[in-house]
C-alpha positions in Angstrom: 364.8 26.8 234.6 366.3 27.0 231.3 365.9 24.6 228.5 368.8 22.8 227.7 369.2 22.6 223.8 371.6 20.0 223.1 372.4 20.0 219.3 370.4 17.8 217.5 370.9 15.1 220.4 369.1 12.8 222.5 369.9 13.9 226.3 368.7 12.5 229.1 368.9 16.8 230.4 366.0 18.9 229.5 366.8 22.0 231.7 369.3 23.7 234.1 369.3 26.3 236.7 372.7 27.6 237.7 372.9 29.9 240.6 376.7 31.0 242.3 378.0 27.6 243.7 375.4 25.5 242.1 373.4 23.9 239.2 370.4 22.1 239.2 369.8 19.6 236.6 366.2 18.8 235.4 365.9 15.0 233.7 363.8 13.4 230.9 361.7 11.8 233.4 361.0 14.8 235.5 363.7 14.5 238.4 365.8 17.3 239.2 368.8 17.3 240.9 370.8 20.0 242.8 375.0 19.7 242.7 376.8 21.9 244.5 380.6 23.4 245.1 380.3 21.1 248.3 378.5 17.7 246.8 380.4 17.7 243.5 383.2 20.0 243.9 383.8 23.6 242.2 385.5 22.3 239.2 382.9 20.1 238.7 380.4 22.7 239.2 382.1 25.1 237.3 382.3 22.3 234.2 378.5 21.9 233.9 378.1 24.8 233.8 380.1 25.7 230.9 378.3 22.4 229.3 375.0 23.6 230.1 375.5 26.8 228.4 376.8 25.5 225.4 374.2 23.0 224.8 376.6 20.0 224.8 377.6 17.1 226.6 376.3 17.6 230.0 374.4 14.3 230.2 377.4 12.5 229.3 379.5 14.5 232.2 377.1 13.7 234.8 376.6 10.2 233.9 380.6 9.8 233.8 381.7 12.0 236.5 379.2 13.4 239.2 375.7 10.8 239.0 375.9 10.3 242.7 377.2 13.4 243.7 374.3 15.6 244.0 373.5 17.4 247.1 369.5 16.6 246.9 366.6 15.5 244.8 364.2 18.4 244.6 361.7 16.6 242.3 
């Protein structure tokens, strides 16, 4: 996984893996999450992403749009 450096902020992310029609999310408290094309949607997907990369807002986009709409806990 890679570490998600969010700017000087607080985020409940710590680290993301993204893989063709997924991303998996690693959490503060140690969960991880998978969302995929099929679970979230490819927009969706294709938005955290881009967040993740950038190191920005990702927490706030999960929290707002896709918190339920993972496809499994892995941890």
């Amino acid at each position: 996984m890679q570490n998600y450096n969010a700017s000087g902020h607080d985020a409940g992310v710590v680290a993301y893996e993204i893989a063709t029609d997924s991303i998996s999310v690693k959490f503060r408290d140690g969960s991880v999450y998978l969302y995929t094309n099929k679970s979230a949607g490819p927009a969706a997907i294709a938005e955290m992403k881009m967040l993740a990369k950038r190191g920005e807002g990702l927490t706030t986009y999960i929290n707002q749009h896709v918190r339920d709409h993972y496809q499994e806990k892995l941890k």
